[in-house]
N, C-alpha and C positions, 0 to 999 in steps of 0.2 A: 053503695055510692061512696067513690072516694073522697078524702074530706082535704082540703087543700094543702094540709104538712104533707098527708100520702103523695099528694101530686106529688109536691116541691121536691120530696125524697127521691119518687123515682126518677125524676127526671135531672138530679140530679148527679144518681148511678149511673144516667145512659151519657150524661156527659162524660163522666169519669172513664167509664167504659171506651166509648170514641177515642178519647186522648189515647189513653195505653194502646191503644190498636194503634195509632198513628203513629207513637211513638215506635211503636215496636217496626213497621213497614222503616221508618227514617231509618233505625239502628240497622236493617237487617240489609238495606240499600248500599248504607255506610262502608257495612263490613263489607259485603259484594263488590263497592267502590273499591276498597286499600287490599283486598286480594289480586283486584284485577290489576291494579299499577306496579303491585309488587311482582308478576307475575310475567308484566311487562317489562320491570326489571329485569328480570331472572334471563331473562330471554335473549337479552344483547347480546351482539355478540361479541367474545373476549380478545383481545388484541394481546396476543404473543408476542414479548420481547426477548432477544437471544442474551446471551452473555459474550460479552466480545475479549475477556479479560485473557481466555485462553488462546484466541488469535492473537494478540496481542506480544503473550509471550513466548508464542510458539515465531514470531518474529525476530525477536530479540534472540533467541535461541538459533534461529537458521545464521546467523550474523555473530554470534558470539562463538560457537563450536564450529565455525570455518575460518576462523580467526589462526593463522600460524605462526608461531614466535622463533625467533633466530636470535643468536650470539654473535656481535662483532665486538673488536678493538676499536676502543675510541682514537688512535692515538696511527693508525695503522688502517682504518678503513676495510674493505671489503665488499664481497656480492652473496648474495642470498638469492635463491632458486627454490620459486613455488611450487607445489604439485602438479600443477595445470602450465608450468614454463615462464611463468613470468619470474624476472630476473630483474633483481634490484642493486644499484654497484656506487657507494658511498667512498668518496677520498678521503686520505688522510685526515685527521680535526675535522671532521664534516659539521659536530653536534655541537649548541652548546646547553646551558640548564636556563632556567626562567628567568636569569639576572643577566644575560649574555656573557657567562663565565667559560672559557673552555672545558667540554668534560673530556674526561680521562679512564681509561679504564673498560670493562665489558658493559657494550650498551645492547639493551633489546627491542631487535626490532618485529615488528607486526605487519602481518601481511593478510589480507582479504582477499580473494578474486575472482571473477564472479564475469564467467564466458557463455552462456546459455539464460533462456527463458524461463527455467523452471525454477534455478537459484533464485534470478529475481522475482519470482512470483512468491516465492517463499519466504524470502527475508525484505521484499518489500521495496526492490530496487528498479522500479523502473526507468526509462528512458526519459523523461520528462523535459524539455531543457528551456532556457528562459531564454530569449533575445534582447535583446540593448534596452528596447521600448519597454518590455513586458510582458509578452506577448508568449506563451508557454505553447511548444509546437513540440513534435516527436523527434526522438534520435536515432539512428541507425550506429551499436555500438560495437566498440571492436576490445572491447573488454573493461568492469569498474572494480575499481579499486580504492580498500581502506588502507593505507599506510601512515605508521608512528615510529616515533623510535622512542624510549622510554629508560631510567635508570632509576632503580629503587623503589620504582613504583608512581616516578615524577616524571609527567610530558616533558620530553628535551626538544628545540628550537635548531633550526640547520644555521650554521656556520656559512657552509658550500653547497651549492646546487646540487641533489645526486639525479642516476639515470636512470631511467623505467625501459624494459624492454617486457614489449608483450608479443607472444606469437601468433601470427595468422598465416592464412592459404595462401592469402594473396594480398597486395599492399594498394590499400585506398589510396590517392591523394589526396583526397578532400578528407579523410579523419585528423582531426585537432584535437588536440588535449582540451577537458574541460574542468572543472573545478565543482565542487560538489559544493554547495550554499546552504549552511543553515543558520536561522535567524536565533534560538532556544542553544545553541552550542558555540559557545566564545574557544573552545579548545577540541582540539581532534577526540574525536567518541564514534565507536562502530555503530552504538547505540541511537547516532541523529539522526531523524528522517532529512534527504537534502533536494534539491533540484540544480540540476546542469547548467554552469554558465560556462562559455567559451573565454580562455585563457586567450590573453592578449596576445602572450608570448610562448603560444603554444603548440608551435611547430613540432611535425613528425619527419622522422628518416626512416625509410627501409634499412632493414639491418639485420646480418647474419650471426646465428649464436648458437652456441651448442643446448642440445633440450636435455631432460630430464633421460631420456635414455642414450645418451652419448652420440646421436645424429644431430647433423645441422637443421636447424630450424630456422625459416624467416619470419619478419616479423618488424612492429615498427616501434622506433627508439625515440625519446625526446628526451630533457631535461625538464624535473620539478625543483622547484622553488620554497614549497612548502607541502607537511605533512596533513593526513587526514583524509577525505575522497577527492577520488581522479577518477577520469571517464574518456575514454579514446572513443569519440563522437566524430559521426558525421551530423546534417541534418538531414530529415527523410525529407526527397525529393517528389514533389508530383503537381503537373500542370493541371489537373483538372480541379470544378470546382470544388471551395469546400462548403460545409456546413457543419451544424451542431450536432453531435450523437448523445440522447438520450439512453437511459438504460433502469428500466423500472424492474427490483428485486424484489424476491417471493415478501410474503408478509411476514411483519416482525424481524426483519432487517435492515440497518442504514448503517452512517458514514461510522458510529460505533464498534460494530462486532461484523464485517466485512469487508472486504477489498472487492474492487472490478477493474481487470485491467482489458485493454483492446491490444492483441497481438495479430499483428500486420501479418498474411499469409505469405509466403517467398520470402522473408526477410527476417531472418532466425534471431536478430537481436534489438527488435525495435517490438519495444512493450508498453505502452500508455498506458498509466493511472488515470482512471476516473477522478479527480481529487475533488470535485465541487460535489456538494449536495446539497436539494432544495427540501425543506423539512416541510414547504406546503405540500409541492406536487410530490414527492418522497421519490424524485428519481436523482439519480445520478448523471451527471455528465463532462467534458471538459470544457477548458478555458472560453476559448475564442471562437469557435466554431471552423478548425482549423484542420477536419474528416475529408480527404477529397471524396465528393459523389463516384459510386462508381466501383470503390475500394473495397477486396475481401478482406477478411477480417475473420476473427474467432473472438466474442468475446468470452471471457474467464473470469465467472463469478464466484470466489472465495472465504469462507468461512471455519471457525471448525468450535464444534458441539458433541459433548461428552464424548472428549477426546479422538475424536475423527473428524477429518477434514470434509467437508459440504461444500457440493460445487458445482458447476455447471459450464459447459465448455459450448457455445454454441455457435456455428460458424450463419456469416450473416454476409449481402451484400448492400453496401452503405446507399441509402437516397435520401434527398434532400430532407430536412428537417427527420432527421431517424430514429426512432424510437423504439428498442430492442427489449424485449419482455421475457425475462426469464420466467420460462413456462416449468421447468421441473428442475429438480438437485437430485442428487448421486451423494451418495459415502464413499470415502476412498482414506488408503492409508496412504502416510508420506510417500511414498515407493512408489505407488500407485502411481498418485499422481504427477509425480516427477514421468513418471513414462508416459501418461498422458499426453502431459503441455510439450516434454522432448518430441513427441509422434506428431504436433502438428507440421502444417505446411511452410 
């Protein structure tokens, strides 16, 4: 017979015993717990972001190495004649320096020009163009342009009006000179991103001139007033109604490390920038809802990652509230895709 220490002992082993078992079940619970959340960690899924820094200067690049430089007399004037026909024709004293001093002497002039949709897609030049109110609607262009004249390495300011002569097939009346606007550039830079406003005094004339290979080419003339972008605009015409065009890009892309323009089918030089982007819905779209329903289209979604250009060319027809979803991208080198966006419609 046991004598009451014996109890007390054993029953105070079987308490002891108890706890460590329970303890052990808590810990082993515990640990089961912080595997399984980590585990749930593990498991998210990873959101890819691109690098946009080589778009970026693969921009600057298409705009700085088509940049062409000329030699006139300050004193004596002259014309300079681009690759692509455009022809620039300065009066005597045209320049003067940043204090309105007359200059004297060999000044250089700079020329950009830029007739096709694949240059602007490349160096970022879209049609965009802004109306009186605000209102940001598309261009039909008949060619844009960077022009400077420069001495010593110093922006020179015009004296005299000079003339712009661009060539075309055939002569719009409705194309006006327009003026290239940037709000980050107080001085002419090929380097500014701009948007199109219509010159007040920005009348065009047909006009006959000799081209680059010694035939007559037509084409239309105006007078500028000042240096830096120009843009021989119409506006894109269409009765029907509009709406807004959404445009949702693959993952781990936005307004950073990609471009999305809309290229109007039939009409070889009207290219809409997407330039709005919403960081909730992460899509793309433009200003005012300003897409007539109804409209072919190609949209052109642009990238470029470990030094090839990513992109997606997908033709679409516009309806109301549109929302366009690029479902797959292609690699393509410059070349490439210069023949691409030239082959559309």
């Amino acid at each position: 017979m046991k004598t009451k220490i014996e109890t007390h002992v054993i029953l105070n082993k079987s308490r002891i015993t108890t706890a460590k078992i329970l303890s052990n079940i808590f810990m082993t619970l515990l640990i089961v717990l912080l595997v399984s959340c980590k585990s749930d960690d593990d498991t998210q899924p990873f959101e890819e972001s691109f690098d946009g820094e080589a778009l970026q200067q693969a921009i600057q690049e298409a705009r700085a190495e088509n940049v062409q430089s000329f030699a006139i007399t300050a004193e004596t004037g002259g014309e300079v004649q681009g690759e692509e026909g455009t022809i620039l024709s300065f009066g005597p004293n045209a320049f003067e320096d940043q204090n309105g001093n007359p200059v004297t002497g060999s000044v250089t002039i700079e020329l950009l020009e830029v007739y096709d949709k694949s240059k602007m897609v490349l160096a970022k030049l879209p049609t965009n163009g802004k109306r009186p109110d605000g209102t940001v609607e598309t261009l039909k262009s008949g060619g844009e342009f960077f022009i400077n004249a420069t001495q010593a390495g110093e922006n020179l300011t015009l004296a005299t009006n000079f003339m712009l002569f661009a060539p075309a097939a055939e002569f719009d009346e409705g194309m006006q000179l327009f003026n290239g606007v940037a709000n980050d550039c107080p001085e002419p830079d090929v380097a500014c991103d701009v948007v199109w406003e219509e010159e007040e005094q920005g009348g065009l004339e047909p006009m006959q001139r000799e081209g680059p290979d010694g035939q007559g080419v037509s084409g239309y003339g105006g007078f500028l007033s000042n240096f830096g972008w120009t843009n021989i605009d119409r506006w894109f015409s269409d009765p029907r109604p509009k709406t807004t065009l959404y445009v949702n890009v693959p993952e781990g892309f936005d307004d950073t490390n990609c471009n999305v323009y809309v290229s109007y089918d039939g009409e070889p030089t009207a290219l809409a920038l997407l330039d709005i982007y919403n960081t909730e819905t992460e899509l793309f779209s433009e200003h005012y809802g300003q897409i007539p329903i109804g409209l072919e289209v190609h949209i052109i979604f642009v990238s470029i990652q470990d030094d090839q250009y990513v992109y997606a060319i997908q033709p679409t027809t516009i309806e109301e509230d549109h929302t366009e979803v690029i479902t797959e991208t292609s690699t393509a080198t410059e070349a490439e895709l210069v023949a691409l966006i030239n082959d559309l419609p």
